[in-house]
DRENBAZA-201578 format. One record per atom (N, C-alpha, C): residue in one letter; x, y, z. Coordinates in steps of 0.05 Angstrom, whole numbers, plus 5000, padded with zeros to 4 digits. Layout:
BEGIN
AXYZ...
! end
This chain:
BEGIN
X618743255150X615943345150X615743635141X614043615118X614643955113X612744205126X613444365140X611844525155X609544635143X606844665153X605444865140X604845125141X604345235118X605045475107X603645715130X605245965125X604546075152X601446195142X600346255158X597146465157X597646675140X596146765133X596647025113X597347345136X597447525137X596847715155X594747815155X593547955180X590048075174X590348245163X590848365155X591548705130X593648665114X592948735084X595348695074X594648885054X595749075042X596149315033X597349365011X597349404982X599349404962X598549624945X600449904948X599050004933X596650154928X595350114955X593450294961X592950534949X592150694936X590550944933X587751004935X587851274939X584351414950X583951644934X582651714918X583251914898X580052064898X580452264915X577152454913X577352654890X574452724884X574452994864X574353184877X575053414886X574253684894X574853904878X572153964869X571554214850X571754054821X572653894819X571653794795X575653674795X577653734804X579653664808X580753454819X582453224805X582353024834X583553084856X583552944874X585153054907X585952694918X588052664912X589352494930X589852424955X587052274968X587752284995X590152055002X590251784987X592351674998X594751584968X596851524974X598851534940X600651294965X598851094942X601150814944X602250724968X599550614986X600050545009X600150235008X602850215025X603749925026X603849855057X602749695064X601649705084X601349375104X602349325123X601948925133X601448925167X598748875175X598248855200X597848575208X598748505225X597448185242X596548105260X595347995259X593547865290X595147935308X593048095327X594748155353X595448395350X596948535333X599048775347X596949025348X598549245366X596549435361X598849685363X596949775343X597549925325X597350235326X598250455324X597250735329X598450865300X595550985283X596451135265X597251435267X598751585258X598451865266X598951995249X599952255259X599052485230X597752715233X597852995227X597253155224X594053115216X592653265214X589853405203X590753355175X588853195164X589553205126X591152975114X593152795141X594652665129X593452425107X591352305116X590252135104X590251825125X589951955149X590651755167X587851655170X584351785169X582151745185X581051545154X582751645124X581451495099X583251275104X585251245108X585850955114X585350815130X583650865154X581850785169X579950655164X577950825146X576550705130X575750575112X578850485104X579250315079X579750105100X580450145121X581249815138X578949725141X576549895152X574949775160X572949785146X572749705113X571549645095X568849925099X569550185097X567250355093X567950475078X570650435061X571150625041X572350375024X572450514989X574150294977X576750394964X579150304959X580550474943X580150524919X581250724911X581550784884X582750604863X584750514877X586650324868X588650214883X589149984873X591949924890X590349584904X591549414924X589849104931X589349164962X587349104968X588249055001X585948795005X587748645028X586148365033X586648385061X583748205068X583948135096X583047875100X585747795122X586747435123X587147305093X588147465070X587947395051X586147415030X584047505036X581547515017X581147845002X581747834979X581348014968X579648234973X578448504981X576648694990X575148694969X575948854947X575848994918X573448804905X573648584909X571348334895X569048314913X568848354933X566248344942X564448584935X562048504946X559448694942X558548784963X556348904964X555549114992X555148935006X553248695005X553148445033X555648355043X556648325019X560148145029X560348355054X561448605045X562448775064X561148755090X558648775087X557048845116X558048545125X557948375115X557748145132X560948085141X563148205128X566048245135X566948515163X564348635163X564348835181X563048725209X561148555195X559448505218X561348185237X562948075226X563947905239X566647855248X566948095241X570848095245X571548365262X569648565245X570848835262X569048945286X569749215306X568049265313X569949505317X568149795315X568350085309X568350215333X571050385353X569650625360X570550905353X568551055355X569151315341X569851455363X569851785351X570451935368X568252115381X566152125367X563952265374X561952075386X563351785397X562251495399X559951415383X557951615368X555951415345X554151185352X552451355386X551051155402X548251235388X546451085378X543251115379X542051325393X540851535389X539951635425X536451415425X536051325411X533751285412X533350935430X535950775430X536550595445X538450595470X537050355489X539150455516X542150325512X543950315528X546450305526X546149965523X545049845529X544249425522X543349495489X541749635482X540249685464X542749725439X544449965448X546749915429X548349725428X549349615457X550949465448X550249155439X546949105436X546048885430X546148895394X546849045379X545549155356X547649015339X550448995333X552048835322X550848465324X550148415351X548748115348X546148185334X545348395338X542548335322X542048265290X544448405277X544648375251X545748125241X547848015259X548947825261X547147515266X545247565270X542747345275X542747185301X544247285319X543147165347X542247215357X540947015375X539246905389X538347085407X536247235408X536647415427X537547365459X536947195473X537547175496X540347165488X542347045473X545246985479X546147295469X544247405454X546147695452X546347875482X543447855488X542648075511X544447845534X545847735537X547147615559X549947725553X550647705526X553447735519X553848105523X551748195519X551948545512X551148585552X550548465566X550248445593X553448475613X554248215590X556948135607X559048425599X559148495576X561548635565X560748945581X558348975588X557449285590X558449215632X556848975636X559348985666X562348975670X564448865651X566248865646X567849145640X566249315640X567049585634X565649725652X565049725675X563149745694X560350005689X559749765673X556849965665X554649815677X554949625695X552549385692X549649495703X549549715715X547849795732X546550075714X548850115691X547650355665X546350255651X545449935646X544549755632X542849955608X541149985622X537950205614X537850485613X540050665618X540550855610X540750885583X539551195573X539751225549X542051425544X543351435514X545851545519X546051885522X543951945531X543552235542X544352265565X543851985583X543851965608X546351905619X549051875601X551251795607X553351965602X555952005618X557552175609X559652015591X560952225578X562652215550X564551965555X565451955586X567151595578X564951365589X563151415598X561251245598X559651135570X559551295551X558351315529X560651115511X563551235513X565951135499X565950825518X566250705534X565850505538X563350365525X561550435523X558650355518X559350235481X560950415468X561950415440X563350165449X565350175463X567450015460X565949655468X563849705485X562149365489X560649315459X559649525442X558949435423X561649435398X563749455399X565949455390X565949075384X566049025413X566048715424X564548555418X562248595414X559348455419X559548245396X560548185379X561147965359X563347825354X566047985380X567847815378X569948035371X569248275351X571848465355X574448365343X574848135325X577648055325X579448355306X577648445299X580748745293X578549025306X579049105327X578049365327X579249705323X577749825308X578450035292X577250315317X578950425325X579050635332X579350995327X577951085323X577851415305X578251525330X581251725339X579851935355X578951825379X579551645405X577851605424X577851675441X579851785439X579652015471X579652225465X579052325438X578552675426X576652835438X574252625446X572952795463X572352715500X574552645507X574652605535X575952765537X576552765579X578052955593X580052705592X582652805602X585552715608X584952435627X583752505643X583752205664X582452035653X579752065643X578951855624X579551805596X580751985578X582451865564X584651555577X585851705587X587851525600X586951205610X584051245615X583150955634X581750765597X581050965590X580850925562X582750735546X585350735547X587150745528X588250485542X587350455578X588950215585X586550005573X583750075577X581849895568X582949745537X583649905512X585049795496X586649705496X588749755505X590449485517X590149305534X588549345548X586449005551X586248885533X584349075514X583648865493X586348795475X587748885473X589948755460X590548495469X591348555501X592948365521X591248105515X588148115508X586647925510X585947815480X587347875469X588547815437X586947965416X585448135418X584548365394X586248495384X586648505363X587448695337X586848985345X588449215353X587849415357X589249565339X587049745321X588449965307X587950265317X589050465321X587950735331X588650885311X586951205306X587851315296X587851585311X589551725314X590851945335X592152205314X592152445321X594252555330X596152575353X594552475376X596852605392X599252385402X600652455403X603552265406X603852215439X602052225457X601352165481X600151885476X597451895468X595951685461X597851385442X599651475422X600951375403X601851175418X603351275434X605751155460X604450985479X601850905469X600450665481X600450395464X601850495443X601450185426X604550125417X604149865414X606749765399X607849825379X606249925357X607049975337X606050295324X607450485321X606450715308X607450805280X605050805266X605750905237X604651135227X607251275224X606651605219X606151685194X603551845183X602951905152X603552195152X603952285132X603652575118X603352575094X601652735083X600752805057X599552555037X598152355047X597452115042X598651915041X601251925053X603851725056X605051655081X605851425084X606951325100X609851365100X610951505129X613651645123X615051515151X614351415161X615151215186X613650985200X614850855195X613250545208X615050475237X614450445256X616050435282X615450175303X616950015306X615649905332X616849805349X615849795382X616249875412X617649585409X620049585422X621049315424X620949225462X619249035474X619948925498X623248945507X622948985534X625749005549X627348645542X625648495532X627148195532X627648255508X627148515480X627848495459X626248355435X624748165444X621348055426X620248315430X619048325399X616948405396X614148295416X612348475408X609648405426X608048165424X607947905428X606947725422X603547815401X602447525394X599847565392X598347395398X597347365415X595747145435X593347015423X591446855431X590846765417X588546895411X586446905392X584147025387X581646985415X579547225423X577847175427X574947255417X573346985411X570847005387X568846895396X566547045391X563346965399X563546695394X562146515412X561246285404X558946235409X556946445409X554046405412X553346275389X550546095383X549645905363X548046135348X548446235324X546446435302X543346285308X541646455311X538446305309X538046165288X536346035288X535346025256X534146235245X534646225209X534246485197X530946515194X529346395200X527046525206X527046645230X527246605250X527846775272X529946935277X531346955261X532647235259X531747445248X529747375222X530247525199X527247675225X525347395241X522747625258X524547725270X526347775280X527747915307X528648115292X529548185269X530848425256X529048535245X526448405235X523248565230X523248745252X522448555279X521448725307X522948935308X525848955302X526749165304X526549375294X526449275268X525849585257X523149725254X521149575265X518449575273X518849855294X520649755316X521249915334X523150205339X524650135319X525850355304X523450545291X522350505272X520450615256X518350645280X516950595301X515250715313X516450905330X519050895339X521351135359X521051335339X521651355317X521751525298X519451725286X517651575284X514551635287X513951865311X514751705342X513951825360X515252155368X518152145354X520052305360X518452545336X517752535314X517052695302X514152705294X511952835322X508752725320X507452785304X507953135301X506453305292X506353155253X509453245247X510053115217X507952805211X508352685232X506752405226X504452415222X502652625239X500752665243X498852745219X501452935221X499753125187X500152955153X502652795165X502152555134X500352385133X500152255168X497752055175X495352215162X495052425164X492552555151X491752525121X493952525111X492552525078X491552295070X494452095084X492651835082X489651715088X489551925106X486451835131X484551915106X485052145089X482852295073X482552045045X485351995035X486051755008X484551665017X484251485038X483551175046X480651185038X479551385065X476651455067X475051475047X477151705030X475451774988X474951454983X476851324975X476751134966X474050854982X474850835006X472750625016X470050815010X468950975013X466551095008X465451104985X468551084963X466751144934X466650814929X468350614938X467850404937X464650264940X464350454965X461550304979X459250414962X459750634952X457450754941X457550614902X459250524895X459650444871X457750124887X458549954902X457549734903X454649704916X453149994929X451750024937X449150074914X450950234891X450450314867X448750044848X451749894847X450349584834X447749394842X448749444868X447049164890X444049334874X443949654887X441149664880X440149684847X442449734828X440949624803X440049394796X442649194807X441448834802X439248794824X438348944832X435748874865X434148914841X433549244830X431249364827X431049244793X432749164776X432649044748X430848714762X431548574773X430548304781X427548454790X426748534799X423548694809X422348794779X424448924773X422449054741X422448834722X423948634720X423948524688X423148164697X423948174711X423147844717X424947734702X424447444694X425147324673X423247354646X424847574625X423047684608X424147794583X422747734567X423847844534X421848064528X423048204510X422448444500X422548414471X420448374456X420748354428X420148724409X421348714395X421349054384X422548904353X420249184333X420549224311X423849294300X424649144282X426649254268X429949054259X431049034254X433048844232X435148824259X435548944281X437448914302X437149304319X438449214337X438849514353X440249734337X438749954331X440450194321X439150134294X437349984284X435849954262X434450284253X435450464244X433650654240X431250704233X431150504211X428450424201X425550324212X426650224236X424850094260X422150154263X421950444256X419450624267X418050574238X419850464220X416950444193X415950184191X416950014207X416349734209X413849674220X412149594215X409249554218X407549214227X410149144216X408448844220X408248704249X409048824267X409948724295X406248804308X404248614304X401948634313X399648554329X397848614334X396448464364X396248214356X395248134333X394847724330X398147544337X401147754332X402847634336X403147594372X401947794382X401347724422X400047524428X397747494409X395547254411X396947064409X398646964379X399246744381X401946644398X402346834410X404346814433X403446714459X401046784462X399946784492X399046444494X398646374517X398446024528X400645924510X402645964505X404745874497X406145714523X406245494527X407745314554X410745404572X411845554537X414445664556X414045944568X411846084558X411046284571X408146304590X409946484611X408446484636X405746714629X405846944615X404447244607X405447304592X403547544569X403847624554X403047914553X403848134542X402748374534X404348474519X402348634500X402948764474X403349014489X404949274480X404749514493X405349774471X404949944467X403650144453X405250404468X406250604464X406950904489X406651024462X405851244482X406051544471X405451754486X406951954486X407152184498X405452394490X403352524519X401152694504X401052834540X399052974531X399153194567X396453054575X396553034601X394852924625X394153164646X390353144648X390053384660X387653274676X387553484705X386653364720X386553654738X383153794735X382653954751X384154174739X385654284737X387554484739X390754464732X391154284737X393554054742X393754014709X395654094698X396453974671X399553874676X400853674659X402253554659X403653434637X405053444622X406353274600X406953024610X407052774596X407352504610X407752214589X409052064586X408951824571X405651604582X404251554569X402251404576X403451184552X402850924573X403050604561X400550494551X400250424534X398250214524X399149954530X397249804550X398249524554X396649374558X396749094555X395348854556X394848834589X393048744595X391848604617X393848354637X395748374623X397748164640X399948284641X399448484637X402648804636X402448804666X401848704690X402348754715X403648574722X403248364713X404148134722X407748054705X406848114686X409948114673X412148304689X410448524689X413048754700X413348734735X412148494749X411548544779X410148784790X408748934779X407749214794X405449174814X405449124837X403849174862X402149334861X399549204865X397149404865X396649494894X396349694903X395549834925X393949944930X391749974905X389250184907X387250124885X384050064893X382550004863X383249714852X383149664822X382849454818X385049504792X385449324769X386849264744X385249214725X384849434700X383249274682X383648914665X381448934659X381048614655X382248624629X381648314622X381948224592X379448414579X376748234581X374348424575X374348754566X376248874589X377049174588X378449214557X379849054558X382849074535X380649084509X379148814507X377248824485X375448974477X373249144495X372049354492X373449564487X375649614486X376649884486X376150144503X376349924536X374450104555X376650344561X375450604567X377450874568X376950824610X379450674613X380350594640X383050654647X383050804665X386850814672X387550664697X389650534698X392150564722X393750724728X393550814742X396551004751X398050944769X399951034778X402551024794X402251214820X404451224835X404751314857X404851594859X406751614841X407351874830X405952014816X404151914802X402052114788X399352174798X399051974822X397552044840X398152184865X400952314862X401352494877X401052804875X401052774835X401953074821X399953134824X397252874813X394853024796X392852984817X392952884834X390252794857X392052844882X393253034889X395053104918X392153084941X392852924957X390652904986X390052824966X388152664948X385752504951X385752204940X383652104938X383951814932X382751854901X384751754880X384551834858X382551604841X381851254869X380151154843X378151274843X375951274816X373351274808X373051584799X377051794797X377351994797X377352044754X376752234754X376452314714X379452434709X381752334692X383252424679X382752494649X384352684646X383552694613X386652634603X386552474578X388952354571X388352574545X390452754541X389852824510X387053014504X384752844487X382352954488X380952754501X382352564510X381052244515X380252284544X376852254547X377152244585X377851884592X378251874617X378451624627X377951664660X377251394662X375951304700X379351334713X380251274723X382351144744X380950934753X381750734752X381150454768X382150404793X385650334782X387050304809X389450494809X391050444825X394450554834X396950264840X397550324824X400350064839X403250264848X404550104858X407150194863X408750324847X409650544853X411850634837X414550424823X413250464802X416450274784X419050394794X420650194790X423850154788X423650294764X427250404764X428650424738X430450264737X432450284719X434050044712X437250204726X436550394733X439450474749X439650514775X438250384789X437550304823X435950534839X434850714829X432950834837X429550804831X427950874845X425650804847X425151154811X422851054793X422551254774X420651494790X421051744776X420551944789X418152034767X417951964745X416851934719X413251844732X412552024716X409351974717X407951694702X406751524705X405951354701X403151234686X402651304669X399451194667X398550954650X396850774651X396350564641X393850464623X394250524598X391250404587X391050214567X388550154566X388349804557X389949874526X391749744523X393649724495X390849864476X388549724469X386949634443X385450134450X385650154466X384650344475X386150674465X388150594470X390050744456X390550734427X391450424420X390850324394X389650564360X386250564377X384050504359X383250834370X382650914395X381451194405X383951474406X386551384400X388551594406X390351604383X391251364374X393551444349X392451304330X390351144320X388951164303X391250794285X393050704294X395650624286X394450254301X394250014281X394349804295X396649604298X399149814302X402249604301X402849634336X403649504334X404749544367X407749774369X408949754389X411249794397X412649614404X411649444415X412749174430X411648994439X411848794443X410348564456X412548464479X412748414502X413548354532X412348134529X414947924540X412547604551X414847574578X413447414592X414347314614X414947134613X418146924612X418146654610X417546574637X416146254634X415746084651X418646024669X418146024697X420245934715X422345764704X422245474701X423545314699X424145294672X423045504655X424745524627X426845734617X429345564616X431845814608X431146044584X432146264592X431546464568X431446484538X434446344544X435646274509X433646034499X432645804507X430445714499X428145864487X426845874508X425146134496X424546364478X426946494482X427746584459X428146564427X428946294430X429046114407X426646044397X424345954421X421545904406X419446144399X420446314412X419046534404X420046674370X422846694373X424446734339X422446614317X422646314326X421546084311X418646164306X417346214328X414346324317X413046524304X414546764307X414947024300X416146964269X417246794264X420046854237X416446704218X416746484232X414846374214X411846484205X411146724221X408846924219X409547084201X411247184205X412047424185X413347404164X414247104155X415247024133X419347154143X419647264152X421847374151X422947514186X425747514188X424947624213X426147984215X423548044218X424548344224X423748414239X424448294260X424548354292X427448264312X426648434331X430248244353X428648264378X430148144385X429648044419X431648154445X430048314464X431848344488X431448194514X433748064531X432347914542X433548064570X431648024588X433248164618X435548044624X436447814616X438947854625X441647974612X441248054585X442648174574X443348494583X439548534593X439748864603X441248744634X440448604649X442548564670X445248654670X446448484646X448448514636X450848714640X449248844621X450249164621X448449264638X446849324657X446649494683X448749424694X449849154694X452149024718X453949044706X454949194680X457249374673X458349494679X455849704674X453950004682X455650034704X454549864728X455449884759X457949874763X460149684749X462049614745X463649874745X462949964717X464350204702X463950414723X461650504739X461650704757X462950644787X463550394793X465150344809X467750454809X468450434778X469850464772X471350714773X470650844766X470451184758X469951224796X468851174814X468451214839X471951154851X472950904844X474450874851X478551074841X477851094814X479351274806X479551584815X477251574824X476451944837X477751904868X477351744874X477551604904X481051584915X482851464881X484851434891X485951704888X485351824863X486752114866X487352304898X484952234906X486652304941X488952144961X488451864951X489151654964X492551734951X493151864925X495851974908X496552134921X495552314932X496052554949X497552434976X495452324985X497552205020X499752055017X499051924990X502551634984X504851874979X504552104963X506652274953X508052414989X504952525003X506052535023X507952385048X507152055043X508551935054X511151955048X511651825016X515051925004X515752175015X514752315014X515652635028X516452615052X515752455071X516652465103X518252255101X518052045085X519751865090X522851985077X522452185055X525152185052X526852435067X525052575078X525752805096X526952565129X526252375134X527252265163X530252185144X530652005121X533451935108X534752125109X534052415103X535752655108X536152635137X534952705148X535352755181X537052495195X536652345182X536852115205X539651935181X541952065173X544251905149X546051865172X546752005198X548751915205X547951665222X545551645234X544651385239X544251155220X544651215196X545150945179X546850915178X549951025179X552151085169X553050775194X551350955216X552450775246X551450485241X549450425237X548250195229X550049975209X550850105188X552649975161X554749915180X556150135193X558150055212X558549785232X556149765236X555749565258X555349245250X554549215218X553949045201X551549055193X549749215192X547649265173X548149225143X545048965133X545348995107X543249105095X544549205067X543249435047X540049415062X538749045067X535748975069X535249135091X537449075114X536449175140X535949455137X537149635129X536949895128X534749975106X533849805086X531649855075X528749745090X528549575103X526949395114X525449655138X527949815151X527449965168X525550255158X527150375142X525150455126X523050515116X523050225099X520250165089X518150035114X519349955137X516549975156X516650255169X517750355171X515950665175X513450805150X514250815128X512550815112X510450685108X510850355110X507950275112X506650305148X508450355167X506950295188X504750655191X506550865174X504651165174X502451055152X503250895131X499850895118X498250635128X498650515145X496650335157X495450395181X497050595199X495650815214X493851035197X493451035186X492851215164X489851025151X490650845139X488450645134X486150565147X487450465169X485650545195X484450725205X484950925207X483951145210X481951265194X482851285162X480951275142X478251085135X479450815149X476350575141X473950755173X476250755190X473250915211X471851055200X473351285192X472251575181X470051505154X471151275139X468551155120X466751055136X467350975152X464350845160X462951055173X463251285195X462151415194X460251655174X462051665152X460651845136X458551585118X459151345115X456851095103X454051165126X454951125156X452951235171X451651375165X452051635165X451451835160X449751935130X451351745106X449551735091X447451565089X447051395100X445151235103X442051295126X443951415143X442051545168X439651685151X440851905143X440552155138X438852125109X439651885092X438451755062X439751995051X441052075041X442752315033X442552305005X443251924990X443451734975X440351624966X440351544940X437151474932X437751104934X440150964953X439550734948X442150784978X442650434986X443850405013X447350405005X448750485018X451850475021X452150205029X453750165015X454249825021X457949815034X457949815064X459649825083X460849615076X460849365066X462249115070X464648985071X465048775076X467548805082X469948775058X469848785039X470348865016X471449095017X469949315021X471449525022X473049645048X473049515065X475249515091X477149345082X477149175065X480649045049X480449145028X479549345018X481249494997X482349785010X481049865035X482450035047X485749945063X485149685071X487549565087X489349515064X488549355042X490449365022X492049645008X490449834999X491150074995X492950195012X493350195047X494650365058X496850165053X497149985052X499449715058X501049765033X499749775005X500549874982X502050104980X500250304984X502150584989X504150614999X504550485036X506650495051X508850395029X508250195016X510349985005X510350084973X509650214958X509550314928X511850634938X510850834957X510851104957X513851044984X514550805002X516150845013X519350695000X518950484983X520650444972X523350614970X522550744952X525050904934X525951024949X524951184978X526551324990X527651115013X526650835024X528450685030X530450495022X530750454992X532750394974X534850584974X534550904972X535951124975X538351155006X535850995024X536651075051X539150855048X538550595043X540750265040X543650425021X543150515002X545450584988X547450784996X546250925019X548951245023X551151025030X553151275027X555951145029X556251195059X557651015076X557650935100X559751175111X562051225093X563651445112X562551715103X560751735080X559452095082X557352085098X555651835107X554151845129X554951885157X557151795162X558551795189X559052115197X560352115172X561352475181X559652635181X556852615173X554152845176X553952925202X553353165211X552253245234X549853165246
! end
């Protein structure tokens, strides 16, 4: 029977080199390390300051890579994996203690030593039982909830050494562990590792002192990046030190959706510790955002508040309505010599079935005087169904007639506004204006017209019978325009069409065009569009200001906070996890921030609305509270990126060694 082949060893070493630059020179930390560890033994490196004992450390425990040369563990090549490989080779085989132990302060002593299962995807109850058991096993059970402020230096080094364990530990890497204890706990220290030996862990140390050394079976002495003695403790029976059998987590991994929420929550919680630990900074970045957000939802509201009231106040002025005007198309220069556009073409427009009203209309600009009161002003010449086409509400007096239009009676209408300029305090019907040289009665007053850009017109108003103006003022029988009103239940473009058709066939030719309100709709609801627009670009330019400030704090905590990633990578953190962490701090400062900003809009919408500050209403809706929520969520995640991509990539042993 032929035997099978033996296991590979857990380290295997060929050739090793570590080759740094300093000053631009290389520096050889390790030259051609050959190297074979196996399950079980434990091990003590040693060496002077410099030897290259703490980088071959780090090459065991996958935080450094060589320069050159193979090293495998259980066989498996190092050199070919990628940053996950590693973390997930770190996170399930090794477990780290240092010398300065590299506890969280921001978690309690469960808290660290739960943190290897966390990345590792279990279950939380089977971690927090397993990080329970190991922290009593080292008699911490009652330090559970202590934070590591609260613990002394071999309390803390035990606390390392349960998260060393917490996934099983089958090789643990030791830097230095009693460098910063006193003598007696060193000592209680050093038997705890040989526990874990005795209980089949892979122990490597790395030491100077030749006290500590003399705790392991095997000591291998470096100098000058070389291995210059390999030694090991032989039992009084003459065997070497057995290697017993492995001991390994056998908790069940969650499922990966509930891991991946359980390693969210975490860094949720990470990122709000972090937040809390530095208020003022948060405060003052939460600020710019508060201002971004705010600009933006306000100019939002006022851009849509902008529209609502042009498409309100265009549907009030124009109805469903065409506008016929002299000339070959829009921008026709010629327009104003065109003549044929005339009262019999209104006539034969008018009782037309698809049209509801008709009026011919006439303007011209002349001064209006009244008492004392002079005025420059556009006066309309219009047909007798010019009220009804344009919707204008009578409020005062009466409307001249048809009859009126035909006599050429010298009758006015006026407006709100011009019965404010020219008749202040009084009731202006049955009052004498002089149009020009022209006198006229006042009849009635209607409502102040709309304009077409959502304000009420501020423009003086006056109204006389089309034929009146015509024949007594400009001496001229062409129109300016003819206005019809289509009938309800008839579409525009219809209409349109029969009106072309009637007009083309009058005039032999058509030299006229047609506007129809919904084209001016159209473009008012451009119009609105485009100023939304422009509202909103003004809006984000602040909203640029708080995102820059976010990247700014977010990459000022990656400075502050490298040797805590360093610890993290250590523990099995991947590249995600350490970006994930990150980037929820960044979006969790601009969604505090967001929030903060949609209040602060709504109060100043209040405020403009209270107050009418605005010639139309702020439109609060909810529209613009999800473009504020989206915006801060964006920012966090556009402006925190790069500096939590930055934070995933530092190298794990220049993080470690930061202060």
């Amino acid at each position: 029977m032929t035997p099978s082949p033996a296991p590979p060893p857990l380290l295997d070493l060929r050739g090793v080199g570590r080759t740094y630059r300093s000053g631009g020179a290389p520096l050889d930390g390790l030259k051609g390390i050959d190297l074979t560890i196996h399950a079980g033994e434990m091990v003590a490196i040693v060496g002077p300051s410099g030897s290259g004992k703490s980088t071959l450390l780090n090459i065991l425990g996958c935080l450094d890579r060589p320069t050159r040369g193979t090293y495998r563990f259980k066989g498996r090549e190092v050199a070919r994996l990628d940053a996950e490989a590693l973390s997930a080779l770190r996170r399930e085989h090794m477990g780290f203690i240092f010398q300065r132990y590299h506890l969280l302060p921001d978690l309690t002593a469960l808290g660290n030593v739960e943190l290897p299962g966390l990345y590792a995807g279990q279950q939380r109850s089977a971690r927090r039982y397993r990080a329970r058991a190991l922290l009593g096993r080292f008699g911490l059970a009652d330090r559970c909830h202590d934070y590591p402020n609260q613990l002394s230096g071999g309390q803390q080094q035990r606390v390392a050494i349960a998260r060393a364990l917490a996934n099983g530990g089958e090789l643990v890497l030791a830097d230095e562990p009693t460098g910063a204890l006193d003598s007696r706990t060193g000592e209680e220290l050093l038997k705890v590792l040989g526990g874990l030996n005795q209980d089949g862990h892979t122990v490597v140390i790395v030491t100077h002192d030749p006290a500590v050394a003399a705790h392991a079976d095997r000591v291998i002495e470096m100098r000058d990046g070389e291995i210059v003695s390999d030694r090991t403790r032989v039992r009084g029976d003459g065997a070497p030190t057995p290697s017993p059998a492995l001991t390994v987590s056998t908790e069940r991994p969650a499922r990966r959706a509930a891991a991946a929420m359980e390693r969210f929550f975490s860094a949720f919680m990470v990122a709000f510790s972090a937040m809390r630990a530095q208020r003022l900074r948060s405060v003052l970045t939460t600020l710019g955002v508060v201002i971004g957000i705010a600009a933006v939802v306000v100019t939002v509201a006022l851009g849509d508040g902008a529209t609502e009231a042009v498409m309100r106040n265009i549907s009030q002025l124009d109805g469903n309505s065409l506008s016929i005007l002299p000339g070959y198309g829009r921008g026709d220069r010629k327009a104003s010599s065109i003549k044929t556009l005339v009262e019999a073409d209104a006539h034969a427009l008018a009782g037309h079935p698809y049209l509801d009203s008709v009026t011919p209309e006439v303007n011209i600009n002349t001064v209006l005087r009244h008492g004392s009161i002079a005025v420059e002003s556009a006066v309309g010449g219009v047909g007798d169904q010019f009220f009804r086409v344009r919707g204008l509400p009578l409020i005062a007096g009466s409307l001249f007639t048809a009859d009126a239009v035909r006599r050429l009676e010298q009758e006015a209408v006026i407006d709100q506004v011009t019965r404010d300029v020219l008749f202040p305090g009084q009731d202006p019907v049955g009052g004498i204006l002089l149009v020009g040289n022209l006198p006229v009665r006042v009849i009635g007053v209607v409502e102040r017209p709309v304009s077409g850009f959502g304000a009420s017109s501020d423009a003086l108003k006056v109204y006389l019978p089309y034929t009146t103006v015509m024949y007594r003022i400009v001496g001229d029988s062409s129109l300016r325009s003819i206005i019809v009103r289509v009938a309800d239940d008839v579409p525009l473009d219809v209409a349109s069409a029969e009106v072309t058709r009637i007009l083309t066939f009058r005039h032999r030719v058509k030299d006229f065009y047609i506007l129809s309100s919904n084209e001016f709709k159209q473009n008012a609801a451009e119009a609105g569009r485009t100023l939304s627009l422009t509202f909103g670009i003004l809006g984000s330019i602040a909203l640029l200001v708080g995102g820059i400030g976010v990247m700014n704090t977010t990459l000022v905590s990656v400075t502050e906070r490298v040797r805590e990633i360093g610890i993290r990578v250590a523990v099995g953190a991947r590249r995600g996890d350490i970006t994930r962490q990150f980037l929820v701090e960044a979006v969790l400062l601009s969604i505090a921030g967001g929030l903060l900003g949609a209040v602060l809009a709504h109060g100043v919408g209040l405020v403009l609305n209270t107050y009418q500050i605005t010639d139309y209403e702020v439109v609060l809706s909810a529209k613009a509270y999800l473009v504020a929520f989206a915006c801060a969520a964006g920012t966090g995640v556009l402006f925190g990126y790069l500096p939590a991509r930055r934070a995933s990539c530092l190298d794990p042993v220049v993080s470690l060694a930061r202060d």
